[in-house]
C-alpha positions as CSV (number, residue, x, y, z in Angstrom):
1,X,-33.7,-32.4,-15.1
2,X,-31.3,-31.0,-12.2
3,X,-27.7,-31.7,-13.1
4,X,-25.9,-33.0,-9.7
5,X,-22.9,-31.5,-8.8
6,X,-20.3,-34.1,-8.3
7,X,-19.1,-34.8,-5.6
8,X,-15.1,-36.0,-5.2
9,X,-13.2,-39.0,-2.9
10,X,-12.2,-36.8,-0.4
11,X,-15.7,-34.7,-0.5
12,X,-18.4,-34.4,2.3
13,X,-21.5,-36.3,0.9
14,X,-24.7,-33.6,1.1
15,X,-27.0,-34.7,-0.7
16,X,-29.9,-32.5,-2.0
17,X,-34.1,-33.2,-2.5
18,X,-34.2,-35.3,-5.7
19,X,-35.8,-33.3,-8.2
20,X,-39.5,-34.1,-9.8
21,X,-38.4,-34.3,-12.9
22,X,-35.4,-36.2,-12.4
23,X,-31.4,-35.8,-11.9
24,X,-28.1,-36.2,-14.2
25,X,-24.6,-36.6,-12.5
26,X,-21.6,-36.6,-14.6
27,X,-20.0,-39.7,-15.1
28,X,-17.1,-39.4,-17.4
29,X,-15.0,-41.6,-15.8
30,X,-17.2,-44.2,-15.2
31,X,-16.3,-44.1,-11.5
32,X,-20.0,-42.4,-10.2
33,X,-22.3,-43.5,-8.1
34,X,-25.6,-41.7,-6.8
35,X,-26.1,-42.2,-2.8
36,X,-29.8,-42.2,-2.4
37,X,-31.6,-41.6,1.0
38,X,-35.2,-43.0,1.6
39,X,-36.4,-40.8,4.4
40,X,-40.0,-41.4,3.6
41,X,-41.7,-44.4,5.2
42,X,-42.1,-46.7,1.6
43,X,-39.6,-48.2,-0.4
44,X,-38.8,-45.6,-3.0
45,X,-37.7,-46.9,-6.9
46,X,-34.9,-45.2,-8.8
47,X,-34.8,-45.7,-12.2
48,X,-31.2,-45.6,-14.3
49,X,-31.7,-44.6,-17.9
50,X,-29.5,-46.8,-19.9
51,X,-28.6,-45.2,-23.2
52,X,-27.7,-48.0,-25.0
53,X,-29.8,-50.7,-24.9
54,X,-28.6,-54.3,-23.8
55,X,-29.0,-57.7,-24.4
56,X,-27.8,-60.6,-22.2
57,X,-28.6,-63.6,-23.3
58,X,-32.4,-63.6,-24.2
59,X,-33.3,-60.2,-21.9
60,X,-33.4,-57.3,-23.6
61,X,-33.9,-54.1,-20.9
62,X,-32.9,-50.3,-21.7
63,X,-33.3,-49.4,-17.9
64,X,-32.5,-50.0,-14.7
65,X,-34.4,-50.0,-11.1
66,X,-33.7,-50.4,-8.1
67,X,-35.4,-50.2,-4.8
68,X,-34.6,-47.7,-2.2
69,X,-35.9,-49.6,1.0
70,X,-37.9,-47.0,3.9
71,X,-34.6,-45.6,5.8
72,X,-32.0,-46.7,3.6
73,X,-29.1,-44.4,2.5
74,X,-27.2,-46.3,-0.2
75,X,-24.9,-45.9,-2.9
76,X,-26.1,-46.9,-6.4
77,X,-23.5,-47.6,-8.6
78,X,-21.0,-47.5,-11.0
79,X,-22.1,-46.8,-14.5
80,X,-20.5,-48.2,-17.6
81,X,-20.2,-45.2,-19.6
82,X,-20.9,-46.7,-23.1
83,X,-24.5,-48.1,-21.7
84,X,-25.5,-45.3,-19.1
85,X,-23.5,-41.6,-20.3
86,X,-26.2,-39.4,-22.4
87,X,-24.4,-37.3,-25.2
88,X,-23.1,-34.9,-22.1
89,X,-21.6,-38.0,-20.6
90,X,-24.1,-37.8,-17.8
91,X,-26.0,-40.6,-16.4
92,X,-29.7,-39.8,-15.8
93,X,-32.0,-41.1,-12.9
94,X,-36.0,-40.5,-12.9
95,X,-38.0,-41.6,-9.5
96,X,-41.0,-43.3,-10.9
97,X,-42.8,-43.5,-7.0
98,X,-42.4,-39.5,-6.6
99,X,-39.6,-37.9,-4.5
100,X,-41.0,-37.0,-1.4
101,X,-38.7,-37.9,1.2
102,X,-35.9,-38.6,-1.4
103,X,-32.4,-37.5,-0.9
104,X,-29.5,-37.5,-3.1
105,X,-25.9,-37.1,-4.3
106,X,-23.7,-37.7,-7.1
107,X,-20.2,-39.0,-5.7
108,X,-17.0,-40.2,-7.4
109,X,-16.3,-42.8,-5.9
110,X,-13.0,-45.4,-6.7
């Protein structure tokens, strides 16, 4: 996995080809948020490893997705550090449709 460098308020936003075998952005703060751009012409999924797993109510889920529409450039975001932050206190995102075309950046964000 590539570790994003993050980015700060007051910070340009560049964001960088998502890597193949995934990305980790620090999120010690809870505050993060990854900014995803779809340049390809598909919607693109993103997938959010939670940590911990959760339960609300009667779903149980340790992950979360969420679709990138064709075009889109969007924040994705904030992580609650005691479901998302590995043991590094990173939050890690795979890209289960490939990363062709995939853009992003790790930004802290208030």
């Amino acid at each position: 996995m590539a570790i994003l460098d993050l980015l700060g308020p007051n910070d340009p936003v560049v964001q960088v080809p998502a890597d193949v075998l995934g990305d980790e952005f620090d999120n010690k703060d809870g505050d993060s948020k990854l900014i995803v751009f779809n340049q390809s012409g598909v919607p693109l999924r993103v997938t959010l490893t939670e940590q911990r797993a959760c339960s609300y109510a009667q779903v149980q889920h340790d992950s979360s997705t969420v679709t990138i529409a064709a075009g889109d450039n969007v924040p994705v975001g904030k992580f609650n550090p005691h479901r998302y932050n590995n043991t590094f206190r990173r939050v890690e995102a795979t890209y289960p449709d490939g990363v062709a075309g995939l853009w992003v950046a790790a930004a802290s964000r208030p």
